[in-house]
N, C-alpha and C positions, 0 to 999 in steps of 0.2 A: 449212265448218269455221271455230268462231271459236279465232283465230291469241292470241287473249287468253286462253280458257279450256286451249287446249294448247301448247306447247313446250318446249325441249330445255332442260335444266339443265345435261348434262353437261360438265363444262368441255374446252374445247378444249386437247388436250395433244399436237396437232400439231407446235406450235413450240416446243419446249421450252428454245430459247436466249432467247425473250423474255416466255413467262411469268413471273409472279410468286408463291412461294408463298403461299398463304392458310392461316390457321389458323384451322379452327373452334371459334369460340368457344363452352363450354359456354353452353348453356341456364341462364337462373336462373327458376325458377317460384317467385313471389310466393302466396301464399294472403291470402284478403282478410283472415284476422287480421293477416299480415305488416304489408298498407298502411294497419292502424286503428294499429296499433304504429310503424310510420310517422310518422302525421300525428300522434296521440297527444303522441308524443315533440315531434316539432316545437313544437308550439303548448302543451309545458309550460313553466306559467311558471316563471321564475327568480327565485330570491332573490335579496338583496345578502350576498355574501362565502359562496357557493356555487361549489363548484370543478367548474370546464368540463373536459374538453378537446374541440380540434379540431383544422382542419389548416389551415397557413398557405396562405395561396393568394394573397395582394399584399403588397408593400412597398414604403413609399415612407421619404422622409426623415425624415419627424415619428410615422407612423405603420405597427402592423402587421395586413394582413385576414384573419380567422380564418372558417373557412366549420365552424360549430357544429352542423350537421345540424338545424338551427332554423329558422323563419320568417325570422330576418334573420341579417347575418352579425355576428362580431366585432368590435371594435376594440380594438386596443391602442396607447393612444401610449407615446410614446418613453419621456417621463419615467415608465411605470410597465411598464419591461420588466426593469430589473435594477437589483441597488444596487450595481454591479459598475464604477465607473466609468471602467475600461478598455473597455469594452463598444460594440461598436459594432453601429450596426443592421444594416447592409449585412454586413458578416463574420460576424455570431454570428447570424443569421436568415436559415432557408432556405426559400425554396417548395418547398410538399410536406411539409416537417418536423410533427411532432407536438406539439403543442403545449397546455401546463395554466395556465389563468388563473382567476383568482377574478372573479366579478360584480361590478361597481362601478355601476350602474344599469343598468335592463334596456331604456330609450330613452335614447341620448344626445343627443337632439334632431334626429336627423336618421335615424330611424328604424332603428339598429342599439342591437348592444350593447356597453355600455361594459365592457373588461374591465381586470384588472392582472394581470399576471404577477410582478412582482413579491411582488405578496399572496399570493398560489398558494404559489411560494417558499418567503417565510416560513415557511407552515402545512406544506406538505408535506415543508419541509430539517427542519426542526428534528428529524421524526420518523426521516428519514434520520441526521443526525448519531449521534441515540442510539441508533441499531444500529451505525453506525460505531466508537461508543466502546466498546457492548456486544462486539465482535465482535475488535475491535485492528485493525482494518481500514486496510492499508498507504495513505495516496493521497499521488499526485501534487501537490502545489500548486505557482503562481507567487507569488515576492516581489511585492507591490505596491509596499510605501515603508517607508520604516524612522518609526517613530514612540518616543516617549520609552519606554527599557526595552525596545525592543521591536521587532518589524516587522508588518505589517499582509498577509494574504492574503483572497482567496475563495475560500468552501468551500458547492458548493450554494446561490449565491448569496449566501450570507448572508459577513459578516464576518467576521474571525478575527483572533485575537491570537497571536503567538508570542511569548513574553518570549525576550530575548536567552541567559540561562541555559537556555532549551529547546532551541537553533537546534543544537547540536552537543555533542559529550562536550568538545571545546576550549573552553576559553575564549574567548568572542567579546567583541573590544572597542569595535567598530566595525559596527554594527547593518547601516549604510548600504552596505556594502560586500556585500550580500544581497541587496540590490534588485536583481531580474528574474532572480533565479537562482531555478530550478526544484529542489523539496526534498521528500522522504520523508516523511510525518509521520502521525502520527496522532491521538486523538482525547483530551484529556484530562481537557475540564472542558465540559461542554454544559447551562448554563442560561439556558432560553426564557423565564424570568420576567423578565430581568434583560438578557437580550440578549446573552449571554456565550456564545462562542466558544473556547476557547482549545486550540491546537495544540503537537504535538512532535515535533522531528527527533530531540532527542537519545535518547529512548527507543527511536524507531525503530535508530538508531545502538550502543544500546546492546544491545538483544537480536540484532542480526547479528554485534555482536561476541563476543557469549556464545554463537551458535550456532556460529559460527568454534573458536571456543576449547573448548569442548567435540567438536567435530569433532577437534583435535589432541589435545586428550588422549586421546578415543578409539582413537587410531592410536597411541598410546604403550604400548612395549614393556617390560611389567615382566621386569626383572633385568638394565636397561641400567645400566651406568654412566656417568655424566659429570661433566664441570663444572658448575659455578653459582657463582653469588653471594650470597651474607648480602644480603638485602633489609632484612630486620624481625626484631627479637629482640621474643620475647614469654617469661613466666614458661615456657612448657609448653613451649617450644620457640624453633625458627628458622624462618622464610619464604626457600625459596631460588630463585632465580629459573633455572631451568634453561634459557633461550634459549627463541626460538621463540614470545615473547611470553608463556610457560606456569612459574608457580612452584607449587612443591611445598612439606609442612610436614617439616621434621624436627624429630621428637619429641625431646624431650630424654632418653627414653630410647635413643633413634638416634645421639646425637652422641658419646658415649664408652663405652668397655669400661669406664672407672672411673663409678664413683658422682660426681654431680656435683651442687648442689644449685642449679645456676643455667646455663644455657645461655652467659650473658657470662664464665665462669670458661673457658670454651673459645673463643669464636665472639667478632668483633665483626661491624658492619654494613660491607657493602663487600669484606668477605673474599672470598677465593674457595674452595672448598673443592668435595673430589671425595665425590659422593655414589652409590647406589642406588636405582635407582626398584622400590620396593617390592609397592607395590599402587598401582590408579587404579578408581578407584570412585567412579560416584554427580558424576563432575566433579570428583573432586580427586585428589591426586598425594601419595601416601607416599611419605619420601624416609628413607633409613638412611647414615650414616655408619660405624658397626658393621659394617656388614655387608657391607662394600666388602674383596675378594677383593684379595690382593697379586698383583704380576704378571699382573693383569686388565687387557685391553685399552680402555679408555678413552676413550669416543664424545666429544670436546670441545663438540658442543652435539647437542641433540635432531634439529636441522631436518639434519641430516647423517644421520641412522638411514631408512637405504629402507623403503617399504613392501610387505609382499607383500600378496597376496590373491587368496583362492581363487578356484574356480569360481563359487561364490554370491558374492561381491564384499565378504567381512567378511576383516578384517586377519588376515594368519596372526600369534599369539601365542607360537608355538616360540621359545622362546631360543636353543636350537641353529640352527634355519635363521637366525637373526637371526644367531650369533655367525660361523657359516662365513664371511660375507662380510666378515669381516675375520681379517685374516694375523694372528696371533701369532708373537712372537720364540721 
């Protein structure tokens, strides 16, 4: 018997403390279109400012090795991986990572090919940005440096500007005091012709505070009573600020039982005065002065009025459940 043509495959599962598990690998069957589609792909030529990707697989100090599924491999140097000049080769470049460069020759004299990732970048952020802007697309950014009017970030590689009027709802006076602080922002102005970038924390800032703020009013209990304060006299009325960061309008025909032909004939700015929360609709707050009950007990600011809520998790509306929980004389 030849000992080549027959023997045992079965694995030995005698010793079960010093085998080791094997996992069999699926099968992959090629078909000879697979390896013309293969070689095909390999030995297609490449234009200049044609977008690759491949996968990193070397790095060194000056240079990155991209294995392009081609005849030869990648190169990226240093000075065309990023305009990001926090950027380092060693920390922001992984082997194994994924990787999109644009063609910059297809021999760089030493029989690979030359790429830039930087160029990639360009072409590819710019189309990123404009769905960012399309979209309000919350991101993350780092301060780079503070520059006139302004501070400087990366976004997608590419540059960006924030004017100091954009960085927050506060008045910023001192740009520099921004640098390497991490900020919310989003997309405001993205033109590729011109190389314009420009970003905003403050808008981000500004709709979580209108989300906030319509959150409390939503939770506001009409036919409370309270305090407030004359904010703003206008012809039609008064702005009263009822605590809680939340002002309501009283109409001027809310502010007196008499006929009055000007809200300053009753009201100045700074007052304090006890109002009714009327209606809240739509984000805003009706406020009655009229219509404020004698011998009513009298909530002194909003952020003091509990919440209920039901089973489904919407605020109960009851005035009666709302007024039980406070004692009357």
């Amino acid at each position: 018997m030849n000992n080549q043509d027959n023997f045992d495959v079965t694995p030995d599962t005698t010793n079960n403390e010093t085998s080791t598990e094997q996992v069999k690998q699926p099968e992959v069957t090629l078909s000879m279109k697979d390896f013309e589609d293969q070689i095909n792909s390999s030995f297609h030529k490449l234009e200049a400012g044609e977008i690759v990707k491949g996968t990193v697989i070397g790095i060194s100090d000056t240079e990155v090795t991209v294995d392009l599924g081609y005849y030869a491999e990648g190169i990226i140097r240093l000075e065309d991986l990023s305009h990001d000049p926090r950027f380092s080769i060693k920390a922001d470049i992984k082997v194994g990572a994924e990787i999109s460069a644009a063609v910059i020759r297809e021999d760089d004299g030493n029989g690979n090919i030359l790429l830039s990732k930087k160029e990639a970048d360009s072409i590819l952020s710019w189309v990123k940005l404009k769905e960012y802007k399309e979209e309000k697309k919350i991101i993350d950014v780092k301060i780079a440096q503070a520059v006139n009017g302004g501070v400087i970030t990366y976004l997608e590689g590419i540059r960006a500007f924030i004017p100091a009027s954009q960085l927050s709802l506060q008045y910023v006076e001192t740009p520099e005091t921004w640098v390497n602080k991490e900020l919310q922002v989003i997309v405001i102005t993205v033109d590729e012709s011109n190389n314009k970038l420009v970003l905003s924390g403050k808008e981000v800032e500004k709709d979580k505070n209108l989300a906030e703020k319509n959150s409390k009013i939503s939770h506001l209990q009409v036919g409370i009573i309270t305090k407030g304060i004359v904010e703003k006299i206008a012809p039609y009325g008064a702005f009263v600020n009822i605590g809680d960061g939340l002002s309501g309008l009283l109409h001027i025909s809310q502010i007196s039982n008499k006929r009055i032909k000007s809200p300053g004939e009753v009201l100045k700015e700074g007052q304090e005065v006890t109002v009714k929360i009327t209606d809240v609709k739509e984000g805003k707050i009706g406020l009655s002065m009229r219509a404020v009950e004698e011998n009513t007990e009298v909530v002194e600011s909003v952020e003091e009025v509990p919440f209920e809520y039901n089973s489904g998790g919407e605020a109960a509306t009851g005035l009666a459940g709302l007024l039980s929980k406070f004692k009357l004389d």
